[in-house]
N, C-alpha and C positions, 0 to 999 in steps of 0.2 A: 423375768425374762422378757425386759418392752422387746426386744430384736429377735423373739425367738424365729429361725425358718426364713430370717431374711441373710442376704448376700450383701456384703460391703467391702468397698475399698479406700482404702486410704494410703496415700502417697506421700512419700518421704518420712517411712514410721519406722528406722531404724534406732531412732531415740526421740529426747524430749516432748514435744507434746503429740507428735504421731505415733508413737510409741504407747503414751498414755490414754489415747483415743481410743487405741487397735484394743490394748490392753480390756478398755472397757467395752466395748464392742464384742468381745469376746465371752464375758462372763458375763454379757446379758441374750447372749445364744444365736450369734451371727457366728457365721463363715466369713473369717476375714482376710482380705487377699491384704499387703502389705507390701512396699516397694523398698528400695531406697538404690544408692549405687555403689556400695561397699558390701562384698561378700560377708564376712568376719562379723561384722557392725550389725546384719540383716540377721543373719543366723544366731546369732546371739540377742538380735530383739526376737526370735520366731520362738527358740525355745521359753524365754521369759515370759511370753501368751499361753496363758493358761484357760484353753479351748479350743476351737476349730481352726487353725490358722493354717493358708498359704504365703508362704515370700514367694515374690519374684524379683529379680535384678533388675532394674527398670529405670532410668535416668529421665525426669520430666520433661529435660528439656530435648530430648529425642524423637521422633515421628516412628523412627521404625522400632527403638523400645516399646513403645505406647501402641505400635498395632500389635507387639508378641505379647504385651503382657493381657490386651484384651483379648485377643486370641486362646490364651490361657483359659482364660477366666468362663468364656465362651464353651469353651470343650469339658472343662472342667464343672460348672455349673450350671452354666446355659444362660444365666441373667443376673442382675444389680439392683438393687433395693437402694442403694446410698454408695454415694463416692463421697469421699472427704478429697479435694484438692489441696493439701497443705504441705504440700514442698516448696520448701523457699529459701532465701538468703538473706545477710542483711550484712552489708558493710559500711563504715559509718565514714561520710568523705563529704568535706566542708565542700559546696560549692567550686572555689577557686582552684579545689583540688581534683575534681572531678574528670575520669579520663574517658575514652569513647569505652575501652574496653570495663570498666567497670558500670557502667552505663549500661553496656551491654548483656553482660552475665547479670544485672539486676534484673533489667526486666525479663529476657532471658526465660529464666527461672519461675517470677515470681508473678507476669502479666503473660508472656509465651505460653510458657507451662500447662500455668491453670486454664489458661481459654483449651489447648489442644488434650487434656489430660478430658476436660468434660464432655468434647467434641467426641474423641473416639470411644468413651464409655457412653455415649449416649444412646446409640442403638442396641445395648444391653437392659438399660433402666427400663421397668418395668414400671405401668401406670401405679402412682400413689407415691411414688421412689420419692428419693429427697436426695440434693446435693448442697454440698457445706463447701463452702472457701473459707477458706484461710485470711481473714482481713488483717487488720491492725488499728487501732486508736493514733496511730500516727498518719493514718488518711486523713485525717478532719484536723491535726494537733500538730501547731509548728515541733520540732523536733530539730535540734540542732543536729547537721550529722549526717539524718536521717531525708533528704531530701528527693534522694532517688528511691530508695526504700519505698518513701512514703507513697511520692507520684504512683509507683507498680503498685500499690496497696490500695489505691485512690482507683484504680481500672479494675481492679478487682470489684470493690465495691461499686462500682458501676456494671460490670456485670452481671451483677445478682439481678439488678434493676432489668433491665433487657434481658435477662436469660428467662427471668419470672414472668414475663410477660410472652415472652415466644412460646416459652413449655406450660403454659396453662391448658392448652386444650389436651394435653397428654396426662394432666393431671401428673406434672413433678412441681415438685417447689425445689425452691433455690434461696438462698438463707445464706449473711455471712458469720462468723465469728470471730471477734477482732478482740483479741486479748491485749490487755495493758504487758507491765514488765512482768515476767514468771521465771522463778527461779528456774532455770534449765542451762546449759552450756552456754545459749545464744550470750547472756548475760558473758560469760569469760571471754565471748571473743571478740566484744567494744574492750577491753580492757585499757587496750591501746589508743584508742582515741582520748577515752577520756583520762588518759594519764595517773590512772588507781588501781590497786592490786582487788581481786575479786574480793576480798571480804568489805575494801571499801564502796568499792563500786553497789555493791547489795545494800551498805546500808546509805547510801546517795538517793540510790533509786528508791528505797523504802520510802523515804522523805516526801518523797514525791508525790505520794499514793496517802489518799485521805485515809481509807484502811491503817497507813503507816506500816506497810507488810508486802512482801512480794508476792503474787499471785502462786498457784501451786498447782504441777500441771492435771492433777487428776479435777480439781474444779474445773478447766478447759475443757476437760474430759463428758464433764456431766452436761457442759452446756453442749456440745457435738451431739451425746445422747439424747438430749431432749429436742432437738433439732431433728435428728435420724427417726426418732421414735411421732408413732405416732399421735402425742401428746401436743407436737406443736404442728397437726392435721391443718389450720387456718392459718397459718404464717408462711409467707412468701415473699421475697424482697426486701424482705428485713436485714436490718443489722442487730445482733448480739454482742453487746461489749460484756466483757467479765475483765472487769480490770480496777476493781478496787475506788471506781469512782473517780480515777485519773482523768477521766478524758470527759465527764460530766458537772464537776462542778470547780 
């Protein structure tokens, strides 16, 4: 029970690896608040948490979601131990195709989001807390496609840098985790870029990964917990890649 008696939140855990996070978060004896912006999608990841869980309806890239949902959280438990920021998008758009509006909902989501998601949970973190973003290995790795993706993932990882250094005296750390390819949905909805039906597309990506395997989201999962838990107490402004060695050799 490394989380036993702590408070966490994680955003956009209606599926894939927020979901697998919340999941484990849970059977190691947190209270977990959980977001996303689909009713059906929410409530059917709340009962699949097998432990102390809250949904709330919460869209990241909202100010007035993200002041009800801390609000909640406030009344509800009084304080945060760990926020996971991991709501995000990814749509894959060569360069010359690239529109304002898509542009837009990237970062949006995934540099917007996460700055205002940590902003308004902050005055709940409790000293020793830990927050986890949501990186990508496609911040440091050309990625066809993936251009805008990457830039928002690229701020992201720069916040950890400047968040770990502002929140030291409060004693929180700030940690990213930037996962290679993982089998999860995200994978079916490049489908169309890259012109392959999902069983080919899986084994494309496999190829790619020195592992030769696609990542799996409960490994994601463990690297969040060790991040959350107090086990990785001296790491701050780090990046955690779990990605099969894609993006390291």
């Amino acid at each position: 029970m490394r989380l036993a008696n702590k408070v966490a939140l994680v955003t956009g855990a209606s599926g894939g690896l927020g979901l697998a996070i919340a999941q484990r978060f849970a059977t190691e004896g947190a209270h977990v608040y959980i977001t996303g912006r689909h009713t059906d999608a929410l409530e059917a990841a709340r009962v699949s948490i097998q432990g102390h869980v809250t949904a709330v309806i919460a869209d990241a890239t909202s100010s007035r979601d993200l002041d009800s949902l801390v609000q909640a959280i406030r009344q509800e438990s009084g304080h945060l131990d760990v926020v996971v920021a991991n709501a995000g998008r990814i749509e894959r758009m060569n360069v010359g195709d690239v529109t304002e509006d898509h542009f837009d909902q990237t970062f949006d989501l995934n540099a917007r989001g996460t700055l205002f998601t940590v902003q308004k949970a902050l005055p709940l973190l409790r000293p020793g807390g830990s927050i986890i973003l949501l990186g990508s290995i496609t911040a440091f790795k050309g990625d066809p496609g993936a251009g805008t993706y990457s830039a928002a993932k690229a701020a992201v990882r720069s916040y950890a840098r400047t968040w770990a250094a502002e929140f030291g005296d409060r004693n929180l750390r700030v940690n990213v985790l930037s996962p290679g390819p993982i089998d999860t949905q995200i994978i079916d909805e490049q489908t169309a870029y890259f012109g392959q039906d999902q069983a080919a597309l899986r084994a494309h990506m496999s190829t790619l990964v020195p592992m030769g395997r696609l990542g799996r989201p409960d490994e994601i999962a463990n690297g969040a917990l060790f991040l959350a838990s107090d086990e990785s107490s001296f790491m701050t402004g780090a990046e955690l890649c779990i990605d099969g060695g894609m993006g390291q050799v």
